[in-house]
C-alpha positions as CSV (number, residue, x, y, z in Angstrom):
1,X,-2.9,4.3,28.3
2,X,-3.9,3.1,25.1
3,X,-6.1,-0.3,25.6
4,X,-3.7,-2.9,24.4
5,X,-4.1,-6.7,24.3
6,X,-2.7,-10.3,23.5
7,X,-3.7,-12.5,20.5
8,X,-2.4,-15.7,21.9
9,X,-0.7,-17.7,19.2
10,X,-1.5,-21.6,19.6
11,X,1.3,-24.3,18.5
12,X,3.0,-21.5,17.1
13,X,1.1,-21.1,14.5
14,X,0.6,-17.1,13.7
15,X,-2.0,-18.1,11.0
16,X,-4.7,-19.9,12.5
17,X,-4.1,-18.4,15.8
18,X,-4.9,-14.7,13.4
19,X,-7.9,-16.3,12.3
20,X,-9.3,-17.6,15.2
21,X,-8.7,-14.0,16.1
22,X,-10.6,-12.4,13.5
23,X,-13.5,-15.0,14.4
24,X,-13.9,-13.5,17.5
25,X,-14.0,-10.0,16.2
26,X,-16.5,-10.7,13.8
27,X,-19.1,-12.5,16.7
28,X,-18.3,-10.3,19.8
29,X,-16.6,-7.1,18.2
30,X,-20.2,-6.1,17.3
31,X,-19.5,-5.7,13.5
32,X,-21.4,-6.9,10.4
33,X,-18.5,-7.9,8.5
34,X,-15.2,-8.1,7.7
35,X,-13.0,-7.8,5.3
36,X,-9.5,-9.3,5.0
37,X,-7.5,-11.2,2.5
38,X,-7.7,-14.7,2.4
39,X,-6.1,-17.7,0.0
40,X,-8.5,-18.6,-3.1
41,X,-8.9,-22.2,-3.9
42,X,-7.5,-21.3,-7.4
43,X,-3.4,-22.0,-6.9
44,X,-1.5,-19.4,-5.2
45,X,-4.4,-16.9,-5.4
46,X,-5.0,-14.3,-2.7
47,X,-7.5,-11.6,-2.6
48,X,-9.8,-9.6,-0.3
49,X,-12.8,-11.1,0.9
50,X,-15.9,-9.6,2.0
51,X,-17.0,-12.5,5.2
52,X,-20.1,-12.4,7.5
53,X,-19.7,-16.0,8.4
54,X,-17.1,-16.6,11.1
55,X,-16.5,-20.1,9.8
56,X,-15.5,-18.8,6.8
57,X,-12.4,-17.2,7.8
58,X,-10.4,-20.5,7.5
59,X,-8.4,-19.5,4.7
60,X,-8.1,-15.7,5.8
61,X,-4.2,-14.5,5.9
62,X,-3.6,-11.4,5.8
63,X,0.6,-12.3,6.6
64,X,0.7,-13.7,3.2
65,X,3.9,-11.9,1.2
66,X,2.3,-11.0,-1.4
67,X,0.0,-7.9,-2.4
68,X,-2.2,-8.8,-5.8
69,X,-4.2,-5.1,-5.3
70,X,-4.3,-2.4,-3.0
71,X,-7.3,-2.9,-1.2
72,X,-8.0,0.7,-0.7
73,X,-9.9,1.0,-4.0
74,X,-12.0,-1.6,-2.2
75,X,-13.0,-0.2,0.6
76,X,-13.8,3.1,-0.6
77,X,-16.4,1.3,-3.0
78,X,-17.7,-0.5,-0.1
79,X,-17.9,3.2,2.0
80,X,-18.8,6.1,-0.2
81,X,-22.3,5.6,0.7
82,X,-24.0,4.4,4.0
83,X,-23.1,1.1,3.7
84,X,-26.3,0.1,6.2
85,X,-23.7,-2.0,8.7
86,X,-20.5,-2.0,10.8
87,X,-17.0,-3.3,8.8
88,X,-13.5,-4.3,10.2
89,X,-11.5,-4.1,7.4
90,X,-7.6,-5.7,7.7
91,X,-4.9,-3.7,5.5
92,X,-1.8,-3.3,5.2
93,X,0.2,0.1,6.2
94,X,0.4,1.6,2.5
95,X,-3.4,0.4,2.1
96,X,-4.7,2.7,5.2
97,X,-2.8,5.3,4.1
98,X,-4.1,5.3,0.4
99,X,-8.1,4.7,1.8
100,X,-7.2,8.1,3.7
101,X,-5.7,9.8,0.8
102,X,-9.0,8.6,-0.6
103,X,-11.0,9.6,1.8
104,X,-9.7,13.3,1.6
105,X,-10.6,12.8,-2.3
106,X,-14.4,12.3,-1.5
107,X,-14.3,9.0,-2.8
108,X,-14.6,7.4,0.3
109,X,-16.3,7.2,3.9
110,X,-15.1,6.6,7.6
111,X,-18.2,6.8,9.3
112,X,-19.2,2.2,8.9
113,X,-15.7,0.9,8.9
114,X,-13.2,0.5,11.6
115,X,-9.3,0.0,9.8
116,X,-7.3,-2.9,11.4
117,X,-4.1,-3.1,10.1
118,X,-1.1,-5.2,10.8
119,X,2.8,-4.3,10.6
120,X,4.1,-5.2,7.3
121,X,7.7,-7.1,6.8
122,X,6.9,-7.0,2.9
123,X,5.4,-8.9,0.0
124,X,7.0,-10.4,-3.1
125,X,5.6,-9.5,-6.4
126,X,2.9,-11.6,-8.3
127,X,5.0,-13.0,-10.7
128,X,7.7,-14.4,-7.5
129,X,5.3,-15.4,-5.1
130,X,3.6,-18.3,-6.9
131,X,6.7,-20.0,-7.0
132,X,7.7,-19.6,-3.1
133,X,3.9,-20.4,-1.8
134,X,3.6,-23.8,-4.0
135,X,0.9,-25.8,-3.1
136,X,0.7,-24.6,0.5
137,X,0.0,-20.8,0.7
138,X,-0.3,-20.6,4.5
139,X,2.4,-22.8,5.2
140,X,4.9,-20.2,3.1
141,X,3.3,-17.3,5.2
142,X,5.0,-19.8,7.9
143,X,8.0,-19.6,6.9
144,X,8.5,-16.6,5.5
145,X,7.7,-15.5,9.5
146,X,10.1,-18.1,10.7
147,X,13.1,-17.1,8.6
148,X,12.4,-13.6,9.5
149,X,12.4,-14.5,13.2
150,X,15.6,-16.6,12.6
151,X,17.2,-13.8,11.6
152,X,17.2,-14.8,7.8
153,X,15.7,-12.2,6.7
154,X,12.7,-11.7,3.7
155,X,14.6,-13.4,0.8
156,X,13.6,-16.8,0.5
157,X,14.3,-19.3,-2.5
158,X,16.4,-16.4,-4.3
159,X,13.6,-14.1,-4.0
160,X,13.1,-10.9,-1.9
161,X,10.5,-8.5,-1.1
162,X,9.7,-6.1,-4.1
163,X,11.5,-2.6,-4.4
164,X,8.5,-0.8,-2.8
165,X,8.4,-2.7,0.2
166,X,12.5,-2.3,0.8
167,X,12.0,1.6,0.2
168,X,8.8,1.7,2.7
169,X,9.5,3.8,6.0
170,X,6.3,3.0,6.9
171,X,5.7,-0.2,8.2
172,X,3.5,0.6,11.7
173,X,-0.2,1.3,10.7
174,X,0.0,3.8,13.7
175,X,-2.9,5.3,12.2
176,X,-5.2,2.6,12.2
177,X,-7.9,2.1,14.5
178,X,-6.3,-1.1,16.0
179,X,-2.7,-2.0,15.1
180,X,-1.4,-5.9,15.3
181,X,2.0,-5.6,16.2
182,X,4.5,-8.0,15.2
183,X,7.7,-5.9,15.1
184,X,9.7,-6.4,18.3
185,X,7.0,-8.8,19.5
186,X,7.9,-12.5,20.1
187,X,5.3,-14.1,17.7
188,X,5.6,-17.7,18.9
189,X,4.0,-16.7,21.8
190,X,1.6,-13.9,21.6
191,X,0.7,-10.9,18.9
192,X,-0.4,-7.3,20.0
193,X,-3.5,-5.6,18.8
194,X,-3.4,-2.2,20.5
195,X,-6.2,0.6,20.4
196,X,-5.2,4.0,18.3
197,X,-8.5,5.5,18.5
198,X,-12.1,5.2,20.0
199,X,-13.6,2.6,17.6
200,X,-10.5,0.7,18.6
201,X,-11.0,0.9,22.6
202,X,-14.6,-0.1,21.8
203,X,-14.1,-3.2,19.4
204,X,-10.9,-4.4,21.9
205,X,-13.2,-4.3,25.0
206,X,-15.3,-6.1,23.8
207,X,-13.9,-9.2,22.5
208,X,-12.6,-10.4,26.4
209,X,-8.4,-10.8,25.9
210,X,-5.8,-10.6,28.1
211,X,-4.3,-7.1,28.3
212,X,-0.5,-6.5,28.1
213,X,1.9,-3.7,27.1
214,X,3.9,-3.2,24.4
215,X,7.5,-5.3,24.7
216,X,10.6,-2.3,25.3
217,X,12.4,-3.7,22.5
218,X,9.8,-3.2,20.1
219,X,10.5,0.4,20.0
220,X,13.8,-0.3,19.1
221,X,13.5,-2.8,16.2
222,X,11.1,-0.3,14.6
223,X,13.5,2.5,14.7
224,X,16.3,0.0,13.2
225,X,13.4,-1.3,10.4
226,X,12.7,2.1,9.5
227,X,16.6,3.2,9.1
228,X,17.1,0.4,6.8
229,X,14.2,1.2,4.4
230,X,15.1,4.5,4.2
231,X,18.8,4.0,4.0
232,X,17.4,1.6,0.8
233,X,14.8,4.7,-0.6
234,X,17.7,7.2,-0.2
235,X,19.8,5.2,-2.4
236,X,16.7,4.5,-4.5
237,X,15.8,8.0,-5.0
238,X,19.8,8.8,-5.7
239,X,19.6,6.5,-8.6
240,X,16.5,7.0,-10.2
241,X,17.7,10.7,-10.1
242,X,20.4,9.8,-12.5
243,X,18.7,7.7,-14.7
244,X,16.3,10.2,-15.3
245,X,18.2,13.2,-15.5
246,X,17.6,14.5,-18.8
247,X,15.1,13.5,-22.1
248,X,16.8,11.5,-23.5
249,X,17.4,9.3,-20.2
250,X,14.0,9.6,-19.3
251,X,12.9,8.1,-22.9
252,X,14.8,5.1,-22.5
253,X,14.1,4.8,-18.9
254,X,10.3,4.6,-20.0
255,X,11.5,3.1,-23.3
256,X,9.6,-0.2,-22.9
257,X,6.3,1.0,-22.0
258,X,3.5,-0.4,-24.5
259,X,0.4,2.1,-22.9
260,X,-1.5,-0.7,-21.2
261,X,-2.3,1.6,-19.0
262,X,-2.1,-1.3,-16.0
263,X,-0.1,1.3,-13.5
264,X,-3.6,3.2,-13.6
265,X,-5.6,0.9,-13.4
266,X,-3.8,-0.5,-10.2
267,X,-3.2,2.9,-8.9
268,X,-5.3,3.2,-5.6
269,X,-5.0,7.2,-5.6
270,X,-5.8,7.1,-9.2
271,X,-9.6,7.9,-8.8
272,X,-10.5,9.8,-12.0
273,X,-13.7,8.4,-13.5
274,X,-12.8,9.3,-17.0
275,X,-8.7,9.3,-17.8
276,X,-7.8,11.9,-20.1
277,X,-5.6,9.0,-22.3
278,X,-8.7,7.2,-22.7
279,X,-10.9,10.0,-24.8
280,X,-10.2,10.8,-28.1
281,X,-8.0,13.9,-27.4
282,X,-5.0,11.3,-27.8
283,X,-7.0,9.6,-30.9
284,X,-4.7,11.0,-33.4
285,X,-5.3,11.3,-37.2
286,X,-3.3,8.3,-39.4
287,X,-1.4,11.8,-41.3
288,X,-0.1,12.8,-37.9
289,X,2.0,9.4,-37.3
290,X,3.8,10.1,-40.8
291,X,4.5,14.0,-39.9
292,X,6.4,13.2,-36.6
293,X,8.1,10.6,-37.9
294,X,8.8,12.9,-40.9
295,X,10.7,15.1,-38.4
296,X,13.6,12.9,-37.6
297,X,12.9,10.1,-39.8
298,X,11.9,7.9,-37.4
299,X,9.0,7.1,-34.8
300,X,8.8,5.1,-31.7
301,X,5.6,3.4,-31.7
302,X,3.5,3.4,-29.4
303,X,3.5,7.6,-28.8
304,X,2.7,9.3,-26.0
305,X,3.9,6.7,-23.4
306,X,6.6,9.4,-22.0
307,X,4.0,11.9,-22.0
308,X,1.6,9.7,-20.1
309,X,3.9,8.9,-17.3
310,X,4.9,13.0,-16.9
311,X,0.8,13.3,-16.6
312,X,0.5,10.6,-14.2
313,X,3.2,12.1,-11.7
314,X,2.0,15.7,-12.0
315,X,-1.4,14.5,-11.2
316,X,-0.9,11.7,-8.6
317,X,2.1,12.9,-7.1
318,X,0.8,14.9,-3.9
319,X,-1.5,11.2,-3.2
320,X,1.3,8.7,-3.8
321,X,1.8,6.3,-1.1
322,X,4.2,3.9,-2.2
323,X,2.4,1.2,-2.7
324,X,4.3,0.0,-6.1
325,X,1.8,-1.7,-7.4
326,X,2.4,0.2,-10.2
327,X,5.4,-1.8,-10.9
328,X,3.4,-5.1,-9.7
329,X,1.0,-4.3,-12.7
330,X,3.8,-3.4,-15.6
331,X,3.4,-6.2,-18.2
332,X,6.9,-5.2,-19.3
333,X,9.0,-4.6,-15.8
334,X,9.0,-0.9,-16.1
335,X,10.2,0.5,-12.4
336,X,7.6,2.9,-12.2
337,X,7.5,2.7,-8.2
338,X,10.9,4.5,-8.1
339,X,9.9,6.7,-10.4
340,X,6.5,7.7,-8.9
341,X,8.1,7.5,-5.2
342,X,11.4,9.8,-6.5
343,X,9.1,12.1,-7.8
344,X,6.7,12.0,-5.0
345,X,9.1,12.4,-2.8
346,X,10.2,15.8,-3.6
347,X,6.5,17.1,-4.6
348,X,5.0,16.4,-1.1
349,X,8.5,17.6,0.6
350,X,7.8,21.2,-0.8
351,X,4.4,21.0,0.0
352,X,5.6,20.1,3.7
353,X,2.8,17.4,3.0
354,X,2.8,13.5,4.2
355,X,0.2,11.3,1.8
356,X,-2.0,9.1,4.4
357,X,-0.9,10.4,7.1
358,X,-3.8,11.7,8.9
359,X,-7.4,13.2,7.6
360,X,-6.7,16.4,9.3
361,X,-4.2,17.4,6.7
362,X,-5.4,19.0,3.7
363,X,-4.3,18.0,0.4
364,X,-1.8,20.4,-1.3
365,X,-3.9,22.8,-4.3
366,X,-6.5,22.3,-2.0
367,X,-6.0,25.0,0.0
368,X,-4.0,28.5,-0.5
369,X,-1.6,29.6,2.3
370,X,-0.3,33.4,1.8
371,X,3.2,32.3,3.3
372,X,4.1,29.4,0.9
373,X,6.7,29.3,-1.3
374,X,7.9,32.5,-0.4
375,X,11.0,32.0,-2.2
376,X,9.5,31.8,-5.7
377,X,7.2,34.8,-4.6
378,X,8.0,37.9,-5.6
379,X,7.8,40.5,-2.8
380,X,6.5,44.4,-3.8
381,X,7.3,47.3,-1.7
């Protein structure tokens, strides 16, 4: 049986208690660092931090709803070469699965970090969380957990959890290398960090906690968490289907877009070093504009934002993960999650393909199998 173990919570506070946690990974867990998100001192601000200092894990919360960045992009910086040390890195379910997709991409390295991730009950976007954490980040991680244990649920103050999160059927990070369970798990008393691999046996046994075994209901409320985010992506997908049924849907679906280009940038499978959009081959000459618009007699200005989406989702659709920060980047409220995740969807479905699911399973177009897509293939005799 997989080595699994309590992280006491103290006067029910899953916060500190997660930090003194963490603490004790990064003296006895025989790392060099470690990397999880933690609250800024500027207002309502939380990033990934890079900490070698135990004491400086004070303001580290990776619970905190909200999800400025995937922090995949981060940790394959920190891994594609030796990085000369040992890193725990703390992410959330989409972020693991995004460093693997990475990873597969050659823009990234296993070999000097060991993943820790935690189940995921959502985030709100960066726009709504400001105004639910106040003054008091940690406290609203707090009591986001408390209404959620009450039975209240994630809206909060009139907000909920953003789109991507709702549609996610993957809240577990069953493929980290430990997993801190919190689903089915009665968080005013304890936590779960269970062992998935071999660096997680070997960083669990050696920080000295109590061993214990996963609760039977925890199974359970998984199953009934997962049923309700894909009961919510079903419907997504349905609807987003509609609204982009034809061109001239699919124009005003995209009709606000001003090609900021943010969705890229905050891609995490987006990995190209130069983007085709940003070189001159979309530079067009001043007589051009006046031609097209020539056409029909008018122009919507800026061009080639439709066009730039349809690339985006040919290219990044076998890698998408379903992060939505795509959406959490749009200047404009553009809902390019459901978009990407429709689309997605249905490309890695033919390819019988899961994004992030495991390193062992070869990106599609990487590979050629002689018995795909036999119906499109036509036989000779």
């Amino acid at each position: 049986m997989a080595t699994t173990v309590k992280i006491p919570i103290k006067d029910q506070n899953l916060v500190s208690s997660l930090q003194d946690f963490f603490k004790t990974v990064l003296r006895d867990g025989e790392i060099n660092g470690l990397m999880v998100a933690q609250h800024l001192p500027t207002k309502s601000a939380v990033m990934p931090t890079l900490v070698t200092d135990p004491e400086k894990l004070d303001a580290a919360d990776p619970l905190a709803p909200v999800y400025p960045i995937n922090a995949a992009k981060v940790v394959a910086k920190l891994t594609r070469k030796p990085l000369g040390g040992k890193v725990a890195v703390v992410l959330r379910p989409c972020e693991i699965r995004a460093f693997i997709e990475l990873v597969k991409l050659k823009q990234g390295r296993v070999d000097d970090v060991i993943l820790i991730g935690v189940d995921c009950l959502g985030a709100y976007s960066n726009v709504q969380y400001p105004g639910f954490a106040g003054d008091n980040g940690m406290e609203a991680t707090l009591r986001f957990y408390r209404n959620i244990q009450e039975g209240k649920g994630t809206a909060c103050d009139g907000v909920d959890v953003s789109p991507a999160c709702k549609a996610c059927e993957y809240p577990i990070p069953e493929n980290a290398d430990v997993l801190i369970g919190l689903v089915g798990v009665d968080f005013n008393d304890h936590l779960l960090a269970k062992a998935n691999t071999a660096k997680g046996e070997d960083l669990l046994d050696n920080l000295g906690l109590s061993s214990t075994s996963e609760p039977e209901k925890r199974k359970k409320e998984i199953e009934k968490l997962v049923a309700e985010r894909m009961a919510y992506r079903d419907q997504m997908f349905a609807e987003t289907s509609e609204a982009t049924s034809d061109v001239e849907k699919l124009v005003s679906y995209l009709g606000n877009c001003v090609n900021c280009y943010n969705c890229r940038v905050a891609c995490p499978v987006c990995y190209c070093k130069e983007c085709v959009f940003l070189t001159d081959v979309f530079d067009h000459e001043p007589s051009q504009y006046l031609r097209w618009a020539k056409r029909k007699g008018i122009l919507k200005m800026p061009t080639d934002t439709v066009f730039f989406h349809l690339t985006r989702i040919a290219h990044m659709s076998t890698a998408c993960i379903g992060c939505g920060q795509c959406s959490n980047a749009c200047p404009n409220n553009i809902p390019v999650m459901e978009i990407f995740r429709t689309m997605a969807h249905y490309t890695q479905k033919a390819f019988d393909y899961e994004a992030g699911r495991s390193l062992d399973d070869e990106p599609p177009l990487s590979i050629f199998r002689e018995d795909e897509f036999q119906e499109v293939v036509a036989t000779t005799h």
